[in-house]
BAVO-601282 format. One record per residue (C-alpha): x, z, y. Coordinates in steps of 0.02 Angstrom, whole numbers, plus 50000, padded with zeros to 5 digits. Each point is the difference from the previous one (the first is absolute). Layout:
# BAVO-601282
XZY
...
This chain:
# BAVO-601282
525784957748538
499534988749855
498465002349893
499804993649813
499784983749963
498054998849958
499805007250191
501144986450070
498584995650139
500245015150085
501894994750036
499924991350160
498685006450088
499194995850195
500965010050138
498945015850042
499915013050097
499445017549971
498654996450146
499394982250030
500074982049923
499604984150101
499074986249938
499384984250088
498475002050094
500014982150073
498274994449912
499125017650069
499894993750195
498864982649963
498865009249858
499675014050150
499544986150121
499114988749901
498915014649970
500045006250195
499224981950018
498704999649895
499435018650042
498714994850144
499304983549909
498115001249956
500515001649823
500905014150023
498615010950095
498834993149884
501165007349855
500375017850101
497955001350026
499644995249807
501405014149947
499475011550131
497934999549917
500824999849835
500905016150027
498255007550086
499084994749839
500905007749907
499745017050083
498364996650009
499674997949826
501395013649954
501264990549905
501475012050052
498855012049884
499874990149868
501774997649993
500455018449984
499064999949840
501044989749917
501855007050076
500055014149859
500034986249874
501554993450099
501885002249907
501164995550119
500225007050184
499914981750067
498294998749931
499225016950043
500514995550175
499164985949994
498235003949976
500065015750084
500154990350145
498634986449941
501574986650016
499874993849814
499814980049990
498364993650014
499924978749935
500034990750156
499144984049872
499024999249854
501474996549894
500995015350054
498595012449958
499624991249838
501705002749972
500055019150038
498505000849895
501014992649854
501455010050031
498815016649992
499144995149834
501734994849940
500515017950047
498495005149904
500664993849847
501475006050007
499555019350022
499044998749843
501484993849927
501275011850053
498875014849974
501345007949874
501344995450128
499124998650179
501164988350112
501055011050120
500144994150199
500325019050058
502084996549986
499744986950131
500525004050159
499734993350187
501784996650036
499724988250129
500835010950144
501505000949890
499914979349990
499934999450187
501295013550019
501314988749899
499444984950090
500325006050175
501915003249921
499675019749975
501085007549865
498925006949836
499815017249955
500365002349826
498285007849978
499534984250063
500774988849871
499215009049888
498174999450069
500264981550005
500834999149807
498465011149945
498664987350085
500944986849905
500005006749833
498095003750030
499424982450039
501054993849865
499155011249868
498554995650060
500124982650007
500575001449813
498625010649937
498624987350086
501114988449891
499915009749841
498065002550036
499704979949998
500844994849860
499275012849885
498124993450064
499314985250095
501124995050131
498584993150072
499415016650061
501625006050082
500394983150112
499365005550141
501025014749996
501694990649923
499874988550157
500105012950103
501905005049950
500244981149946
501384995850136
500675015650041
501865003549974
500125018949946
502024999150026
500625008949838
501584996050032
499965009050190
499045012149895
501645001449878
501184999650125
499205015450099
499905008649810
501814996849971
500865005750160
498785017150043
499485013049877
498195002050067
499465016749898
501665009850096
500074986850157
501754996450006
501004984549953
501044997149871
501504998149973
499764984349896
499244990250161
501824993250049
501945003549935
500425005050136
498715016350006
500505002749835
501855000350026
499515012850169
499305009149905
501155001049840
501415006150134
498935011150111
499625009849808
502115001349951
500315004750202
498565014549992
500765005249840
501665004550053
499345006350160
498905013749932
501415005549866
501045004650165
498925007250084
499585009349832
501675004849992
500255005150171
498455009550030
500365008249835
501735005450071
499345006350146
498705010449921
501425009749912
501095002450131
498425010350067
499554984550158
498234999449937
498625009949906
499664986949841
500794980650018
499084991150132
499994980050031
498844991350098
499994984350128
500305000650180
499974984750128
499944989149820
501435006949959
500145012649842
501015015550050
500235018149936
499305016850088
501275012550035
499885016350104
500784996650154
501285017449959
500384988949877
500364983950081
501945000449971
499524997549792
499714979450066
501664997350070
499774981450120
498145000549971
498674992950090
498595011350058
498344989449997
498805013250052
499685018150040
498575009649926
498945009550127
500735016349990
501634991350016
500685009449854
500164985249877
500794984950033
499884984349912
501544992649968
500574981349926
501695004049913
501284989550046
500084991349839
498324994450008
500194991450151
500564983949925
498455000049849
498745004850165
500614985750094
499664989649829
498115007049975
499534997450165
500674980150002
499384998149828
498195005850055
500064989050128
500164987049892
498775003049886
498655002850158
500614982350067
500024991749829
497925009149972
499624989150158
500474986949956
499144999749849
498465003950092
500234985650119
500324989249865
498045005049930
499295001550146
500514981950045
499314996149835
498315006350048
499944991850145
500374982549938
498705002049876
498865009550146
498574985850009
499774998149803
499695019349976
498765001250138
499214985749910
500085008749838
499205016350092
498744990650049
499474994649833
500205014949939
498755005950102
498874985749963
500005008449829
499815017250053
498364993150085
499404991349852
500145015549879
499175011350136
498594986450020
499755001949821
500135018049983
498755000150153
498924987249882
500055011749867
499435016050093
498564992950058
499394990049856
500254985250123
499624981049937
501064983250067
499104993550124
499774978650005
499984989350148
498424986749998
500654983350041
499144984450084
499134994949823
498745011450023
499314989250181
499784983949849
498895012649899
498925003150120
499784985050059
499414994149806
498965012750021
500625012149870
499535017449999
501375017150029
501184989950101
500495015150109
501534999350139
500035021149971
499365005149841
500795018649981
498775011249902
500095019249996
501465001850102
500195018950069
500765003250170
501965000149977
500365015950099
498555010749971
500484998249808
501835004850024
499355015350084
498765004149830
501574995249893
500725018150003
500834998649844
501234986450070
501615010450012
499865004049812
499934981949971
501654997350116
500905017149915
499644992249828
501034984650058
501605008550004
500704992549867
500155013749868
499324991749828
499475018849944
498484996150117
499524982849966
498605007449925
499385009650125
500244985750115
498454989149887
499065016350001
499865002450185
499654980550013
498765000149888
499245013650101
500234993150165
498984983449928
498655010249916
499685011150159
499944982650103
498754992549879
498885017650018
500285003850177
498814994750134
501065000950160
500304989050084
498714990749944
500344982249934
499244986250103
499714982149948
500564987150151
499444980849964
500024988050126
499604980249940
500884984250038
499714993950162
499605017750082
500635000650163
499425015550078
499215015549907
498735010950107
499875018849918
498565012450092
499455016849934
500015015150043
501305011650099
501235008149869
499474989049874
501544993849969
500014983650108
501775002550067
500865005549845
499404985949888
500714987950131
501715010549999
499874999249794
499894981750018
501454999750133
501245011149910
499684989849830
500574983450103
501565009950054
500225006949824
499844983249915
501264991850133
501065013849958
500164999249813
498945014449972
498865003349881
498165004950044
498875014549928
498624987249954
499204994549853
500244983849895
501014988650102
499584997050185
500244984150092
500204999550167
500804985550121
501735002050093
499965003750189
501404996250087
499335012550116
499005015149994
499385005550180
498685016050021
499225006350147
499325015849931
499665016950117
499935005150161
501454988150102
499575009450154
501915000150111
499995011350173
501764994150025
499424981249975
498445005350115
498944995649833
498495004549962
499015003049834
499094981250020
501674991050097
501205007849872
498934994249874
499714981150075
501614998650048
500735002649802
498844987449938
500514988750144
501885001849931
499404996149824
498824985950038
501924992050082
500995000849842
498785000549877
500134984749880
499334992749848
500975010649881
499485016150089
498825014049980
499235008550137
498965016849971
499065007650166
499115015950000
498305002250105
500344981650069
499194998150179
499655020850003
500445010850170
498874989150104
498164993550044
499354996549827
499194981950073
501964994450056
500605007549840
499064989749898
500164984950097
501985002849988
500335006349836
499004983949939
501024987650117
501475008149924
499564998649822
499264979550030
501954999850052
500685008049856
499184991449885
501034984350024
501985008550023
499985013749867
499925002249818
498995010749996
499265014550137
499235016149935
498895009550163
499185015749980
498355001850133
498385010150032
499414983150083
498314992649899
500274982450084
501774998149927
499265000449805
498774986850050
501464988050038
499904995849795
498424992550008
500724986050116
501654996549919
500705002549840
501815005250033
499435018250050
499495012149896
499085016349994
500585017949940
499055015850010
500745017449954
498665010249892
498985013950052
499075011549875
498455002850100
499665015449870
501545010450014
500274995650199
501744996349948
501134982150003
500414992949822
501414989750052
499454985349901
500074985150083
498504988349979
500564982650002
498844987150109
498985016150054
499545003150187
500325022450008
499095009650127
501075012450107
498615013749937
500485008250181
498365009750017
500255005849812
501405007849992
499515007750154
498725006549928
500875008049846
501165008850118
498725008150078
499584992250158
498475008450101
498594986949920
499334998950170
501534990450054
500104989249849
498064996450023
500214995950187
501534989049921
498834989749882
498854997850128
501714993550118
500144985349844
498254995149992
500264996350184
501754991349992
499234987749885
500044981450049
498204997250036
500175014850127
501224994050077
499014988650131
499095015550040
501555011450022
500854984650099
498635000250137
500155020550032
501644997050015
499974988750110
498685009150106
501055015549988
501634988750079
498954994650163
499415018150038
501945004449992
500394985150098
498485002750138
500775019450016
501614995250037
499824987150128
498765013850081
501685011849999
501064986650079
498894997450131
500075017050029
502015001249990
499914983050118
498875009050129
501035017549991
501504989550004
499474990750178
499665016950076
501395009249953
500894984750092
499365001950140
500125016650002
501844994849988
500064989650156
499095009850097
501175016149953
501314986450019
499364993850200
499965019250068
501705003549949
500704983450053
498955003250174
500795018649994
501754995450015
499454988150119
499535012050146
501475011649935
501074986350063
499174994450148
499905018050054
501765003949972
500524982650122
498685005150127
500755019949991
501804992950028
499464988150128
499245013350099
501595012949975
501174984050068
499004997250139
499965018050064
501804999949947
500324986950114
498945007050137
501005016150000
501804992149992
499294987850174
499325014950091
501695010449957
501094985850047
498984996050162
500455019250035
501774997949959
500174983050115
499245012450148
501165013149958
501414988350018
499464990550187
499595017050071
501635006049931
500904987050097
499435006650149
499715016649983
501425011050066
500785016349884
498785013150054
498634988849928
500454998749818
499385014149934
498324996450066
500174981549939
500325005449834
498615012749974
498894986750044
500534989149882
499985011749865
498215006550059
499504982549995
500704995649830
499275016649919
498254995350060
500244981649925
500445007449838
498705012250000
498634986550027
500684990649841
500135016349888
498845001849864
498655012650002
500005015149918
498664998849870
501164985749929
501285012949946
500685017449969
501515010650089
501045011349902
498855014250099
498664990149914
500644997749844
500445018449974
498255006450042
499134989149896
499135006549858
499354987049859
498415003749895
499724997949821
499494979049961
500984994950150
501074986049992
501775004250077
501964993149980
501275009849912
501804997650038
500675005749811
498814984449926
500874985650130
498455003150136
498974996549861
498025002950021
499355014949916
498545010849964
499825017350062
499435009849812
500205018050073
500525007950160
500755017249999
499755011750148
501315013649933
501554990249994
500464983750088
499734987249842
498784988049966
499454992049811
499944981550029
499574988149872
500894979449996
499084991149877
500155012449845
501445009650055
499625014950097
501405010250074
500105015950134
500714995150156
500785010550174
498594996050139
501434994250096
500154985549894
498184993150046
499464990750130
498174991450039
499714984149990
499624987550184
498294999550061
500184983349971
500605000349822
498565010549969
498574988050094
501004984749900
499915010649828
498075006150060
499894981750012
500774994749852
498645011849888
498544995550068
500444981249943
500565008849824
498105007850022
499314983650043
500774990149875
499305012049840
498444999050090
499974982549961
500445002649815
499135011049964
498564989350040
500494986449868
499465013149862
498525008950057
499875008549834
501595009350004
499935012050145
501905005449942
500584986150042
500295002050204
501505009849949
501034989449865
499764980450085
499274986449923
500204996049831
501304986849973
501144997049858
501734994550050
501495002749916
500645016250093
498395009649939
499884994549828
500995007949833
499954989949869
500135008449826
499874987949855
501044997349868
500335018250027
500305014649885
498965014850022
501505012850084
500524984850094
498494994850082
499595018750034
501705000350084
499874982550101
498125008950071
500635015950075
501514992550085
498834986850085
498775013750048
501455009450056
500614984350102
498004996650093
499895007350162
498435010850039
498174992750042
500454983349894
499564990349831
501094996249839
499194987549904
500665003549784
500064986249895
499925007349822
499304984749913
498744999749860
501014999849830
499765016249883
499565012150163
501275012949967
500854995550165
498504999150078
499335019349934
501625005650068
499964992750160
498365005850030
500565018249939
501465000350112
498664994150152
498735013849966
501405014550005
501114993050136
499915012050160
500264983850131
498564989649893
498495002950109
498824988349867
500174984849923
498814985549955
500144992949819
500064984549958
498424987350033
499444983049964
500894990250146
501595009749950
500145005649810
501775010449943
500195005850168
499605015350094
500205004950188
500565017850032
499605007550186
501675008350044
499785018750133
């Protein structure tokens, strides 16, 4: 391939392929680590914490808003991106937002200029992706190509009208916007080259891009020709030779071919059938002579496909050489994009160029001269509350479309926009002037009086002016540079921080007070509010004594009286009242500079229609709160804290004495059952040693019988043995009758089977494992018995039952009247609750005690009844539902009242509030 001569560049280009491109990445490893290093240095958090407020301010004082106002203005898609998402550049110095500033009135000037022929930016497109795409050694789309030829043409027009624009008028005017573009390289000739080789209106290349495409191409034209006259011919013959209702030629596996019914197949003599239609009753046939000019198309396409890519390559290796110097040139373009929307934003709002006060002002005051103000901004209306009033805006924005047939109209609706703003009342203008040598600015008045939004008016025009923006003022304010602007403004309340309303609060301004500087400014909202008014005050003016040395300037708003009085001791505050009409009830909004503004509290109380027995009783609440009452109300305070403090040490001398008797209660309960098992045991050894001994008594007597047996045996002759061993036996039966137990100490099976058990006796049951169970009902008609085992109850066969010992029943006899004893002597530790022999004494432990807090409703209700469910009978279950909002608490009581095994229960009581103990049947 060989292109012409002009395009000789493209000859010899990089080695690519279709699907990556390696560059040297050798540099990329040290930047990443010197920055890994410096990420945890002091700097650095102090940086992330400065950027992380920065980004809260500007929620706070609703910048992102803001922004959106002036994205319809925006031409290009980079730009409306932009500041949708608020990310348009703010000056991080002086000099860079003087220099936006220039670059908007510059942008200014030139819309008046160009109002015949308005400067164009829409044809600009964000073809970044497509620079990135050709970087990373992707092959180009001719689409593409074009995208990127189109973006290039744009910027060069409109670097050439900008030109035009300056030398017909003072190029003065239009260097701010001239330096913009200055260095940028618009690459005409990558802009020709992409022109010369692709035809962008029908997206194909030409055949002019190389000799060798053209000669393809030239060839592929002269083969097609003689290919469809053939096939003309042929399909012509076969049509009259009857093969095929009309001539029929078409492509099949990118081959062309004839159809043919397949009767007629024989008419194509060495042919090549291609296809088959569905039917199967054509068939598509290459003729044999057409074999050789097929073969011919399909290498020649091939060709011409392989010679397109390369092409392509060649451009998109272009591009990518030239990849860093178009994304520069984007991003001046979109420098100017911002500039004209600026100014179009200027222009809808009848905004004024804002300047920035320098140092000089500090010498006038210090000569002593008069209107030396650090913020002197007069009749400035709240940016965001006009856009919303502005309603004609989008007729402004459709009359910038470019069409001169509406220039016109375009002045018209201006000219209305600036009259309504000079009529219109809302928002209304306020005048903000702070003097030289102001540190910290104190504003009081009333609630809705416009406190807040006057300090977000003054925050939003420090944003605005650091942007470049103009600012819907009057004259020309002055204001100072912050390097920072920091708010703490609203309710910073966090419950996944664990923050309250007062700690949120404290803990913002404690963040701000750390990288606050002498460039900044700070604005707080209800400084030192959310907490005892004495420790407000006492902070809030701590914090402003430190402010007043490490900001520019501080703007607080506060309901606290002893804050304004801070002017009369130093001269670097300053006072700030928002105006109340005391005849219409209602706020003006004005703000009254070196003015001290009542919060008017019980007023506008009083005009919504409070019950004027409250807002008397209220009046009468100030009188007292004054300071020379104060002594007074200290000393019934006081008196008031010592009665609290003399009834609770009488309660925990009561909880100490309950406490010691409930102890040794404890021990006492403690001593009988250790003394219990004590006997249990000794009786058990002194039981066995008595069986043993016996035991041993009966195996000497039988063995002294045996030893006889066996001497008189020796002697005895044959006629004797008989009578010798009926002796013995006699002898031996009468031993082990003596040792036999008597019969009240058991039953015999004649015993067993006679015996008839009565309803409340206590008997064994062989189907339970011998358990002991309760007699419930004895039936005389068949030979059953209901028995109940702890809360089963089943019918058993009498035969199944036996009686328990005599002895088991003395020991169990025994056993109760200890039980008896024992509730006796609870029962006498509460002499006032006679109910209480039958539940035990009343002792919290963790076995008897359901704890609900922290519960839902439904779950708490759920957690009671299974505990309830879980007591046994004649016992206490202490619940634990806690204080908090008393829902739980007016369920669990609910669910206590209704329960069927809830004998009563005892609410809650001084020595143990959020509980209460439920009796269980």
């Amino acid at each position: 391939m060989q292109l012409p001569t002009q395009f000789l560049s493209l000859q010899n280009p990089p080695l690519l392929s279709h699907r990556h491109r390696h560059y040297s990445l050798s540099t990329r490893p040290f930047k990443l680590k010197l920055i890994g290093s410096l990420a945890n240095s002091p700097e650095s958090r102090s940086s992330e914490l400065a950027t992380a407020l920065q980004s809260e301010t500007l929620k706070t004082l609703e910048w992102p808003s803001l922004c959106n106002y002036l994205s319809p203005f925006t031409s290009t898609s980079m730009a409306l991106s932009l500041t949708k998402s608020a990310a348009f550049p703010i000056g991080q110095s002086q000099e860079e937002s003087q220099k936006l500033l220039d670059q908007t009135t510059a942008a200014l000037h030139a819309m008046e200029a160009l109002k015949s022929e308005p400067l164009d930016l829409s044809a600009i497109e964000d073809v970044s992706g497509i620079l990135r795409s050709a970087g990373s050694g992707q092959l180009l789309t001719v689409r593409e190509l074009c995208r990127v030829r189109r973006t290039l043409g744009a910027a060069r027009a409109v670097s050439e009208k900008l030109a035009a624009v300056a030398e017909g008028g003072s190029l003065k005017r239009y260097t701010p916007l001239l330096e913009i573009l200055q260095n940028c390289n618009f690459q005409k000739e990558l802009e020709k080259k992409i022109g010369f080789c692709i035809d962008c209106n029908l997206s194909t290349v030409l055949d002019r891009a190389s000799e060798e495409l053209e000669l393809i191409r030239a060839e592929r034209k002269r083969n097609m020709g003689n290919l469809d006259s053939l096939l003309k011919e042929v399909s012509a013959n076969v049509f009259q030779a009857g093969g095929i209702d009309r001539p029929l030629i078409t492509k099949r596996r990118s081959r062309m071919c004839v159809g043919v019914r397949a009767s007629h197949k024989y008419l194509l003599p060495d042919g090549v059938v291609l296809n088959v239609s569905s039917s199967g009753a054509t068939y598509f046939m290459e003729p044999k002579e057409a074999v050789e000019l097929n073969n011919m198309e399909v290498k020649l396409s091939n060709s011409e496909k392989a010679e397109e890519m390369a092409i392509l390559s060649l451009l998109t290796s272009e591009i990518a050489e030239s990849e860093a110097e178009i994304k520069y040139l984007l991003d001046k373009l979109l420098e100017v994009d911002l500039a004209f929307a600026k100014a179009a934003y200027a222009q809808w709002m009848n905004g004024v160029c804002p300047i920035f006060s320098s140092t000089e002002s500090e010498v006038l005051i210090s000569n002593g001269a008069d209107n030396a103000w650090s913020v002197d901004i007069e009749g400035i209306q709240h940016p965001l509350l006009l856009g919303s009033s502005l309603r004609n805006f989008t007729d402004f924005i459709a009359s910038s479309s470019g069409d001169p047939s509406i220039t016109e109209e375009k002045s018209g609706a201006m000219a209305a926009v600036k009259s309504s703003k000079g009529v219109s009342s809302f928002p209304v203008p306020i005048d903000i002037k702070v003097q030289c040598g102001t540190r910290v600015v104190v504003i009081s008045g009333p609630n809705t009086g416009g406190k807040t939004a006057s300090m977000k008016t003054l925050g939003l025009a420090s944003l605005m002016s650091k942007a470049g923006m103009y600012l819907p003022a009057k004259k020309q304010p002055r204001l100072p540079w912050f390097d920072l602007v920091l708010a703490d403004i609203g309710d910073s309340q966090s419950l996944e921080r664990s923050l309250s309303t007062f700690s949120g609060h404290i803990s913002r301004i404690c963040e701000i007070l750390e990288i606050a500087s002498k460039e900044s400014l700070v604005l707080i909202d209800e400084i030192g509010s959310g907490t005892d008014p004495l420790e407000g005050v006492a902070l809030s003016t701590s914090i402003l004594q430190y402010l007043k040395t490490r900001v520019n300037l501080a703007v607080v708003t506060t309901h606290y009286a002893d804050l304004s009085r801070l002017k009369g001791k130093d001269s670097q505050y300053e006072n700030a009242a928002l105006e109340f009409s005391l005849e219409t009830l209602q706020p003006t909004y004005q703000i009254l500079w070196g003015s001290i503004g009542n919060s008017n509290a019980l007023t506008i109380a009083n005009s919504i229609g409070f019950d004027k027995n409250i807002i008397e009783r209220a009046k009468k609440w100030v009188d007292s709160l004054k300071p020379e009452k104060q002594q007074e109300r200290k000393v019934v305070l006081y008196q008031s804290l010592m009665e609290e403090r003399s009834r609770l040490e009488a309660q925990f001398r009561r909880a100490e004495s309950l406490h010691a008797e409930i102890m040794e209660l404890y021990h006492e309960v403690r001593g009988e059952a250790d003394n219990l098992e004590e006997r249990e045991i000794a009786l058990r050894a002194k039981e066995t040693e008595k069986v043993q001994q016996e035991l041993n008594a009966a195996k000497s007597q039988i063995d002294t019988v045996v030893l006889e047996f066996e001497n008189l045996l020796k002697t005895a002759n044959s006629d004797e043995f008989n009578l010798l061993i009926r002796k013995s036996e006699s002898a031996i039966n009468s031993i082990v009758k003596a040792h036999r137990p008597g019969d009240s100490f058991s039953f015999t099976e004649t015993d067993t089977s006679s015996y008839q058990p009565q309803s409340g006796e206590q008997v064994h049951v062989k189907g339970l494992g011998n358990k002991l169970a309760t007699v419930v009902e004895a039936s005389e008609d068949d030979n059953t018995l209901l028995v109940q085992h702890g809360k089963i109850r089943v019918r058993v066969e009498k035969s199944n039952v036996r009686p328990i010992s005599n002895g088991k029943k003395m020991a169990r006899r025994s056993m109760k009247k200890r039980g008896e004893q024992s509730r006796e002597l609870a029962s006498n530790l509460d002499a006032t609750n006679s109910a209480a022999i039958a539940y035990g004494p009343l002792i919290q432990t963790s076995k008897n005690t359901v704890d609900l807090r922290g519960m839902r409703v439904a779950e708490a209700a759920h957690h009671l009844d299974m505990a309830i469910s879980a007591r046994g009978s004649n016992s206490v279950l202490f619940v634990v539902h806690g204080m908090g909002t008393g829902v739980v608490k007016e369920q669990a009581l609910e669910i206590l009242r209704n329960h069927p095994r809830v004998a009563k229960y005892e609410q809650e009581n001084p020595m143990n509030y959020g509980c209460t103990v439920a009796y269980i049947k």
